[in-house]
N, C-alpha and C positions, 0 to 999 in steps of 0.2 A: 405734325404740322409745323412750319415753319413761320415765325415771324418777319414779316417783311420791314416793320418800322414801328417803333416806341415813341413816346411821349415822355421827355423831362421837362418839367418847369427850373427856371433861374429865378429866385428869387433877390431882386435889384435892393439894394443898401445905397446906392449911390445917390448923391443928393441930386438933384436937379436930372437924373439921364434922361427925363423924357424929352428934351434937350436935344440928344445925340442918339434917338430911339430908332429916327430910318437911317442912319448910320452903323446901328450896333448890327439893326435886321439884317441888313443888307451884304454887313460881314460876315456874318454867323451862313446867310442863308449861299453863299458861296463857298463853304465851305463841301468835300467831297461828303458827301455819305449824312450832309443836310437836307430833309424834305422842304421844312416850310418852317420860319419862325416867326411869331406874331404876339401882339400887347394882347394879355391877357384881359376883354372888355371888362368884366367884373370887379376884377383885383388888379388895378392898375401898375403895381408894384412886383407882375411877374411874366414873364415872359414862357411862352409856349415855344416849347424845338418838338417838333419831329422830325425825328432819324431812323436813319439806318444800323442798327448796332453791330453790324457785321462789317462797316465799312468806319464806323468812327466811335467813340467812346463816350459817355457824358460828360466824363474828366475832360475830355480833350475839347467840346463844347463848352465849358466854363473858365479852362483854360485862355485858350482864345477869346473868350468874353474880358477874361482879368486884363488881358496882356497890353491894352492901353488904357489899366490905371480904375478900371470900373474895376466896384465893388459888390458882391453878390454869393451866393449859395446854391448847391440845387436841392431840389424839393421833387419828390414824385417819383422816385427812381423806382 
């Protein structure tokens, strides 16, 4: 059986991103091979991707997270 789409969390270090949070969503969630990414309600400090791993990477989800200056990890792989 095949997997269609996984779940990584980013866990955020950056001071203040809830800031620039439908900014981050909104990049991330345009990315190819992004299902859906949203503020974790509970633990405000991580962020939920689902993806497609056949079409994009985690790496390459945190990557593009880094690449204007935010600071963070992933969690959940």
């Amino acid at each position: 059986m095949r997997t269609t789409s996984m779940e990584v969390y980013i866990y955020v270090t950056s001071k203040e991103w809830h800031k620039f949070a439908p900014e981050i969503t909104d990049q991330l969630n345009q990315l190819d091979g992004v299902v859906n990414v949203s503020v974790n309600e509970k633990i405000k400090d991580l962020l939920m991707v689902k993806y497609e791993p056949e079409s994009i990477s985690a790496l390459k989800i945190l990557s593009t997270y880094r690449k204007n200056g935010h600071s963070g990890s992933l969690v959940g792989m």
